[in-house]
N, CA, C and O atoms as a MOPAC input file, in Angstrom:
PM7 MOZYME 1SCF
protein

 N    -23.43100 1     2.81000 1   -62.50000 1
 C    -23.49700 1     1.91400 1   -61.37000 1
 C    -24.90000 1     1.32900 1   -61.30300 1
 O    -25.89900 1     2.04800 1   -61.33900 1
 N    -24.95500 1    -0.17100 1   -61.19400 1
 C    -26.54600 1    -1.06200 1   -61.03500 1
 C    -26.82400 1    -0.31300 1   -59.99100 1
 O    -26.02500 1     0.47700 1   -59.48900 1
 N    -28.22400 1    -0.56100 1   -59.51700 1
 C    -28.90100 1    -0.31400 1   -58.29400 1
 C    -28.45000 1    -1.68100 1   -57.38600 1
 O    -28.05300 1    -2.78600 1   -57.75900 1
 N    -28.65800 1    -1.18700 1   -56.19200 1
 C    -28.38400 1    -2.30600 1   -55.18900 1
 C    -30.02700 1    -3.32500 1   -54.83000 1
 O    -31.05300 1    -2.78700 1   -54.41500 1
 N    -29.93000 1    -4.40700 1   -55.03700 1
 C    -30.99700 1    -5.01100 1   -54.79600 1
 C    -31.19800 1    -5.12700 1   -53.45500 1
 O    -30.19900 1    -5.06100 1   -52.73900 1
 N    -32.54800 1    -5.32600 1   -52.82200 1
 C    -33.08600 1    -4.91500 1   -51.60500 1
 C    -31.91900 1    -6.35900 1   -50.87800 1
 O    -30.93600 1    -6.04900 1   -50.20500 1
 N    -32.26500 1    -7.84600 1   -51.17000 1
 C    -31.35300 1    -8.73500 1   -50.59600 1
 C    -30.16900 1    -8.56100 1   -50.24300 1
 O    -29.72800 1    -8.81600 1   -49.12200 1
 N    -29.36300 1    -7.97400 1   -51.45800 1
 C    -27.43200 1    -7.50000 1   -51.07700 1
 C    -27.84200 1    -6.56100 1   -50.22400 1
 O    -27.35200 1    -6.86300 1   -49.13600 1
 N    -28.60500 1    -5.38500 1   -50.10500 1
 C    -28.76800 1    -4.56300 1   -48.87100 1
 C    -28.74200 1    -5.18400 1   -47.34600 1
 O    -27.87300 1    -5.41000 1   -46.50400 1
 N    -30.04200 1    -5.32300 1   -47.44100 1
 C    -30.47200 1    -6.81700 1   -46.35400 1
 C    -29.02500 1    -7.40100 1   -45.67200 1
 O    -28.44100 1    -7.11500 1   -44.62700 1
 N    -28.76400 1    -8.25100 1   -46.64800 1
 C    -27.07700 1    -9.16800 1   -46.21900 1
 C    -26.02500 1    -8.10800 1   -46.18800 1
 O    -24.97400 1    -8.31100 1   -45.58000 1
 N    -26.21700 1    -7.18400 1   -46.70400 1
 C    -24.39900 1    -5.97700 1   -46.02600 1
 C    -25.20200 1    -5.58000 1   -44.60600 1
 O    -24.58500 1    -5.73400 1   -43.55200 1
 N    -26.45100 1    -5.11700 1   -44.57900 1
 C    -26.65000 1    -4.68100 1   -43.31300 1
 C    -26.59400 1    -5.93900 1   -42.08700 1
 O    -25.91700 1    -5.63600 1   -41.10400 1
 N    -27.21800 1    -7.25300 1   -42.06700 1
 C    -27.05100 1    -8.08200 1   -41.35300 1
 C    -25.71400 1    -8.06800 1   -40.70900 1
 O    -25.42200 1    -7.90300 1   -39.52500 1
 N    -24.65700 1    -8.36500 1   -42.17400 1
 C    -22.74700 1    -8.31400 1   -41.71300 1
 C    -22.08600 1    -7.43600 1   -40.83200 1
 O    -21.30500 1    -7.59100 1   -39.89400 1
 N    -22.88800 1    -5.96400 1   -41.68300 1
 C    -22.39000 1    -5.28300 1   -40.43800 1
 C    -22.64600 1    -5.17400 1   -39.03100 1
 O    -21.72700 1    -4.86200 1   -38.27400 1
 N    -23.90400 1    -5.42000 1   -38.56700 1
 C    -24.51400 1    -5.60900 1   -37.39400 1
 C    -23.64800 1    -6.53300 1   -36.56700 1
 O    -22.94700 1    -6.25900 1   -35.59400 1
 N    -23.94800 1    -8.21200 1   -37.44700 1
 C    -22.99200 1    -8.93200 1   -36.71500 1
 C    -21.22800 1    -8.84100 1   -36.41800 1
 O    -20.54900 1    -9.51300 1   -35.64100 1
 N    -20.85600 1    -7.83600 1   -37.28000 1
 C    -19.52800 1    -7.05700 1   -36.93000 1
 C    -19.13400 1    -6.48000 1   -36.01800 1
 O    -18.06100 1    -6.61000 1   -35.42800 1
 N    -20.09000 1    -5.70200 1   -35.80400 1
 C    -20.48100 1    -4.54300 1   -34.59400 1
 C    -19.46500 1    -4.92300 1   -33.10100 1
 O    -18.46400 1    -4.25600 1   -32.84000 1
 N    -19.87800 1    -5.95300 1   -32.33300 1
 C    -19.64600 1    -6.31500 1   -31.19900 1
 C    -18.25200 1    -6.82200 1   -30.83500 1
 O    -17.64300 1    -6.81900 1   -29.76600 1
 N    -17.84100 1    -7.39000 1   -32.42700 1
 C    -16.16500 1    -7.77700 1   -32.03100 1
 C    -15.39400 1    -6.51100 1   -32.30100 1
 O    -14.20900 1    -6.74500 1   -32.54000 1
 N    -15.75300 1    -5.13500 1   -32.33400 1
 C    -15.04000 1    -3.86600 1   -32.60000 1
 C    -15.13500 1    -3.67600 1   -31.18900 1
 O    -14.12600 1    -3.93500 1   -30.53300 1
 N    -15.89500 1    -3.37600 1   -30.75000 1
 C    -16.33900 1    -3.38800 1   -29.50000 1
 C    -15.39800 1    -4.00400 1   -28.48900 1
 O    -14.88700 1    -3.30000 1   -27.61700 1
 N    -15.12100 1    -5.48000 1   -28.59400 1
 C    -14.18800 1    -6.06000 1   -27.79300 1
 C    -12.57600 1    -5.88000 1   -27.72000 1
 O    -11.75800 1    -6.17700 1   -26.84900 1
 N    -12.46600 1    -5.31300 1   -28.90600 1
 C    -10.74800 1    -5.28900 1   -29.00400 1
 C    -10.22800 1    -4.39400 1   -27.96400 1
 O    -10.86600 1    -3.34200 1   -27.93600 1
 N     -9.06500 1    -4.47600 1   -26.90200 1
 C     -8.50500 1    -3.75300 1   -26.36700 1
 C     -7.20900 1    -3.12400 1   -27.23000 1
 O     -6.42800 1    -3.63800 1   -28.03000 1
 N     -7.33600 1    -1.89800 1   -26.74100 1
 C     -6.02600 1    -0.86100 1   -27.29900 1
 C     -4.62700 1    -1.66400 1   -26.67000 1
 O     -4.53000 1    -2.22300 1   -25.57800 1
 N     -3.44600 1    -1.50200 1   -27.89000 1
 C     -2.56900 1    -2.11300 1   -27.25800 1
 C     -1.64700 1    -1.13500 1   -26.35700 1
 O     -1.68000 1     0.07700 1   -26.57000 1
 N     -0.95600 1    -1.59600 1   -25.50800 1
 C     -0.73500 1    -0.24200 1   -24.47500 1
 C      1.26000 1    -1.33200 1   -24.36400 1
 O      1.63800 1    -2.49100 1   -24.18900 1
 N      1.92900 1     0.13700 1   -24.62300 1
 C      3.31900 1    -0.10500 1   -24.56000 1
 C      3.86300 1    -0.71000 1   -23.23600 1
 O      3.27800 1    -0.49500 1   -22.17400 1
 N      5.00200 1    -1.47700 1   -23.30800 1
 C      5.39400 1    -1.88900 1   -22.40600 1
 C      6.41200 1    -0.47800 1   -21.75600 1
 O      6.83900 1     0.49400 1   -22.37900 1
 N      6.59500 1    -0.87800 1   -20.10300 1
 C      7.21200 1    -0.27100 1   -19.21900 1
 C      8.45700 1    -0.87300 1   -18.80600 1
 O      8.70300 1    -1.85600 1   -18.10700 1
 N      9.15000 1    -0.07200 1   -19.38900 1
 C     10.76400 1    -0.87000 1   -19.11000 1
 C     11.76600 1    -0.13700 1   -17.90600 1
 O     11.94500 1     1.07200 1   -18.05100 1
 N     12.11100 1    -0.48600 1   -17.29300 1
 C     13.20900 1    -0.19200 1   -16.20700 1
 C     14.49700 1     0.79600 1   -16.47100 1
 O     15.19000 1     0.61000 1   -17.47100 1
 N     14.84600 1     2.02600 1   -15.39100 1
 C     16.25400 1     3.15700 1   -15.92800 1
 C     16.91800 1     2.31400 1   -16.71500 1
 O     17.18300 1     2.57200 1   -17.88900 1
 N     17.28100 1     1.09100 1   -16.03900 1
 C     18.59600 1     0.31300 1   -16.43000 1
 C     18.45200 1    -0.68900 1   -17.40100 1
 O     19.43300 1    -1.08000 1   -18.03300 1
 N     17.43900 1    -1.09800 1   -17.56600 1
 C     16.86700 1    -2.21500 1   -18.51400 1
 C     17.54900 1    -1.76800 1   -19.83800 1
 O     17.06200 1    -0.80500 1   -20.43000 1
 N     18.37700 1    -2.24400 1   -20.22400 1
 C     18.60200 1    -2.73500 1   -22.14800 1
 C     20.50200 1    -1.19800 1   -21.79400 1
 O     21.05200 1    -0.62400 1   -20.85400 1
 N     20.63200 1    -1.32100 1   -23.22800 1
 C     21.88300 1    -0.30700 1   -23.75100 1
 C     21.47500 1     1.00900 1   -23.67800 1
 O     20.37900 1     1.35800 1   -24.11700 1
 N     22.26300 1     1.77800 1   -23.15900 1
 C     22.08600 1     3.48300 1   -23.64200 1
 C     22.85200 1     3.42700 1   -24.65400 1
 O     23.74400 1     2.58400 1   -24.73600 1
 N     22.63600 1     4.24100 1   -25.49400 1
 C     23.23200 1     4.43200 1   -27.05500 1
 C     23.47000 1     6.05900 1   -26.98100 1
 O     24.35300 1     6.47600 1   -27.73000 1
 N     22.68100 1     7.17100 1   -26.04300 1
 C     22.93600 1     7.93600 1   -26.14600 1
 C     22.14700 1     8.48000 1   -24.99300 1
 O     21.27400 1     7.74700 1   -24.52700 1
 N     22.36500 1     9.85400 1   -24.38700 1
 C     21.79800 1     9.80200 1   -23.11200 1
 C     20.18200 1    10.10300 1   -23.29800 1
 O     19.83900 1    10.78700 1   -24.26200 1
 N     19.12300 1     9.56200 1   -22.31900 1
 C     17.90200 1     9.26200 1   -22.31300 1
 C     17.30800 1     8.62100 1   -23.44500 1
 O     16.14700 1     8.79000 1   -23.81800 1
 N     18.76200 1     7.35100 1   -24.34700 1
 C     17.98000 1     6.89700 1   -25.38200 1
 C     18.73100 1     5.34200 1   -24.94100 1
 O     19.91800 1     5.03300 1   -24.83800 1
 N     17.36000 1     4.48600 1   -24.72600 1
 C     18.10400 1     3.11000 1   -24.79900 1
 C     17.47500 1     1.79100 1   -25.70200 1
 O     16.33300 1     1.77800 1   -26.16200 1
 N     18.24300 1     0.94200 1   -25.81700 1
 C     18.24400 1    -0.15000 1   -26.54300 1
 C     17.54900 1    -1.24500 1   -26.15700 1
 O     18.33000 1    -1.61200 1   -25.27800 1
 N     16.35500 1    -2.35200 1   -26.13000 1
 C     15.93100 1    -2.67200 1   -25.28500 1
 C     15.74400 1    -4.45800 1   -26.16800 1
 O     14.70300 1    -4.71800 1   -26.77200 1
 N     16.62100 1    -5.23200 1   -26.10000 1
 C     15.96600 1    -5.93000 1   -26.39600 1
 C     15.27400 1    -7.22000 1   -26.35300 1
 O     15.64300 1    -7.99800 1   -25.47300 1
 N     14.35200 1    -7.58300 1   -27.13200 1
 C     13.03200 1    -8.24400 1   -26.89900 1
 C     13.28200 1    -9.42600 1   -26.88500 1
 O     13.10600 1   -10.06100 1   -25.84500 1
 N     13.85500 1   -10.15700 1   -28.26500 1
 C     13.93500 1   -11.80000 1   -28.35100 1
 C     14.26800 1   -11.93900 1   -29.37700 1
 O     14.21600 1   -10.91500 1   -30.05900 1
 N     14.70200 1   -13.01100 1   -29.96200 1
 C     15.15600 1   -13.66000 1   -31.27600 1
 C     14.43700 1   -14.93500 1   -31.56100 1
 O     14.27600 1   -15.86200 1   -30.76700 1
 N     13.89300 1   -14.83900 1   -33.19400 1
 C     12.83800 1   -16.28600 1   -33.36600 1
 C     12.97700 1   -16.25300 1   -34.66900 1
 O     13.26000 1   -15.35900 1   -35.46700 1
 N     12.69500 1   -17.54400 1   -34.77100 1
 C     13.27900 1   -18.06800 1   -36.11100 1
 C     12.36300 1   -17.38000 1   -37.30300 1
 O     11.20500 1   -16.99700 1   -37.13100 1
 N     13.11400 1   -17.29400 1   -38.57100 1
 C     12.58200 1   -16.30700 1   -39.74400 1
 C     11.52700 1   -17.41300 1   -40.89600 1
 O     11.93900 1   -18.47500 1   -41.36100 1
 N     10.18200 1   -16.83800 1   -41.14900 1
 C      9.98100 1   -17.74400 1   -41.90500 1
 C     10.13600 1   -17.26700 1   -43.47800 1
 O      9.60400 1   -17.81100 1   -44.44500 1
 N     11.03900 1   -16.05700 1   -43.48600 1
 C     11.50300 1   -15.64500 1   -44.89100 1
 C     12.62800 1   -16.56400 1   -45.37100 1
 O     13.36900 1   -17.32000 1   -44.74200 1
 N     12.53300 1   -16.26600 1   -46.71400 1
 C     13.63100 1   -17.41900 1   -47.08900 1
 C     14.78600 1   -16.98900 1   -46.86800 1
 O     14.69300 1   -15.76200 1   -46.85500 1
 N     15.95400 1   -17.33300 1   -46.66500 1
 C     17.51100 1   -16.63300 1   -46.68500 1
 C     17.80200 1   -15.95500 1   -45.15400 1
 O     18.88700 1   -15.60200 1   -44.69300 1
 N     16.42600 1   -15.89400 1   -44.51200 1
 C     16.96600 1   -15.30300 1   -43.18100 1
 C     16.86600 1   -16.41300 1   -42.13500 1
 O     15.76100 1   -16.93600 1   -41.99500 1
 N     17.71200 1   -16.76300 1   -41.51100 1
 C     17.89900 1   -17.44100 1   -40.14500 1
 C     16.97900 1   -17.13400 1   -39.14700 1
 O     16.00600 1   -17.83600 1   -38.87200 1
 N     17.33100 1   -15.90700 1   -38.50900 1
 C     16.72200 1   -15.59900 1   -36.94700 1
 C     16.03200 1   -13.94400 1   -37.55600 1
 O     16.21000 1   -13.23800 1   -38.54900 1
 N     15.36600 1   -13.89600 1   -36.57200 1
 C     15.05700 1   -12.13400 1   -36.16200 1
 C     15.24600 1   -11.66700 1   -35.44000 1
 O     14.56700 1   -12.13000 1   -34.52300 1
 N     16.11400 1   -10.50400 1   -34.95400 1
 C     16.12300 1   -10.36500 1   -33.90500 1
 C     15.54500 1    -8.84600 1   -33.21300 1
 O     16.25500 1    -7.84200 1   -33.27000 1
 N     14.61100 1    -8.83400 1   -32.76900 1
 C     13.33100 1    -7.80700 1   -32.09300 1
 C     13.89900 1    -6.98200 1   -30.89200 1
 O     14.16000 1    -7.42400 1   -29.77300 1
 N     14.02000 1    -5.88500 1   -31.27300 1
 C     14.70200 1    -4.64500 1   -30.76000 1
 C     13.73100 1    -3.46200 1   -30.08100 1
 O     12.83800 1    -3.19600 1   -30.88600 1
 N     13.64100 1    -2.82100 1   -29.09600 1
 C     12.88800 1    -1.94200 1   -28.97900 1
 C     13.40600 1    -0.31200 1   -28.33500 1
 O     13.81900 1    -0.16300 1   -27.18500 1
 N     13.30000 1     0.58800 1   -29.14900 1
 C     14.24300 1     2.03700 1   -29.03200 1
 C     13.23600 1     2.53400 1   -27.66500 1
 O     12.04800 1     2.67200 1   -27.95600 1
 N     13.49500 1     2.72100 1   -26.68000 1
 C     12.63000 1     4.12200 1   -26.09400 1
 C     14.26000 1     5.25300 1   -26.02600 1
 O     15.48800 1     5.22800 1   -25.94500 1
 N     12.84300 1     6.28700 1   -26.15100 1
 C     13.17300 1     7.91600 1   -26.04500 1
 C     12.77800 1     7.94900 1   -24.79900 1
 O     11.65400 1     7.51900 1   -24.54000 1
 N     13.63300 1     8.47700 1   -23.73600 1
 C     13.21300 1     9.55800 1   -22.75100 1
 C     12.74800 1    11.05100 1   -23.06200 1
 O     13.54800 1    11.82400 1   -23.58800 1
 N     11.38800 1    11.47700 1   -22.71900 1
 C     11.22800 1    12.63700 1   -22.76600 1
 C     12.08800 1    13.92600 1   -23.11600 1
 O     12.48200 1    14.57300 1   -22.14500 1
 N     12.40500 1    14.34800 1   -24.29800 1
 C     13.56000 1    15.76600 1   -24.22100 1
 C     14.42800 1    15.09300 1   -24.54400 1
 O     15.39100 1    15.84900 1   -24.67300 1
 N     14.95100 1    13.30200 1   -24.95100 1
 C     16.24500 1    12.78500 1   -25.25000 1
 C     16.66100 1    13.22900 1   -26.73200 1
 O     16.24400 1    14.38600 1   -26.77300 1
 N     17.16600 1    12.99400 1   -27.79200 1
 C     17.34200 1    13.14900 1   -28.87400 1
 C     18.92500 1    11.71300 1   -29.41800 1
 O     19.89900 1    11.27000 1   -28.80900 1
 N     18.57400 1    11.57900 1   -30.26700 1
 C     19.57300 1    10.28400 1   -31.13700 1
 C     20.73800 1    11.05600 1   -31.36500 1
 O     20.74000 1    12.25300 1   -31.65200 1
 N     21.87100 1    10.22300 1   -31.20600 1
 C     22.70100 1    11.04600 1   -31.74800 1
 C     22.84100 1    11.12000 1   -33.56100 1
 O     22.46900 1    10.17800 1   -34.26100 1
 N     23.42500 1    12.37900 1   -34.12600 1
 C     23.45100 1    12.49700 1   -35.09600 1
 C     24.22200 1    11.39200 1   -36.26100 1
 O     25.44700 1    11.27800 1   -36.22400 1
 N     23.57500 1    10.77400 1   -37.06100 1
 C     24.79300 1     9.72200 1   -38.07300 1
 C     25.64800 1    10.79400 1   -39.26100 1
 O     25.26000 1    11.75000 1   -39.93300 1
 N     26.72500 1    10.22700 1   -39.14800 1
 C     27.88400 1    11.19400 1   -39.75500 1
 C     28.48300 1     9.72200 1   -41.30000 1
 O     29.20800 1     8.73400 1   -41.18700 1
 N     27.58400 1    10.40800 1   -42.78500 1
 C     27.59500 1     9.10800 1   -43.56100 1
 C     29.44000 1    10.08100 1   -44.36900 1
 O     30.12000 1     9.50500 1   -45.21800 1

């Protein structure tokens, strides 16, 4: 491995510095709160919730459609029988 010249030092340390502050700003993303009744039960304390449908920019797919599972505490899925 070369040695690192004092300049590439210099300029990684500058980058990171100026990096620093937008780590800093990001907020944690925090789950949404959905309602007893809001969306399908599929099984008890497990429901179906869903989000929206928008167009696909993969090739061959039409739409997407955005689904969201919550678990109630202690719920469990029911078992798939292949």
């Amino acid at each position: 491995m070369e040695d690192m010249s004092r300049r590439s030092a210099l300029a990684l340390g500058l980058a990171a510095t100026a990096a620093t502050p937008l780590l800093g700003l990001a907020a944690p993303a925090r789950a949404k709160d959905y309602g007893p009744t809001e969306g399908t039960e599929i099984a008890p304390g497990v429901r179906i919730v869903d989000i929206g449908t928008w167009a696909s920019e993969v090739t061959g797919v039409k739409n997407i459609n955005v689904i969201d599972v919550v678990f109630q505490p202690g719920s469990k899925d029911k078992e798939s029988v292949m």
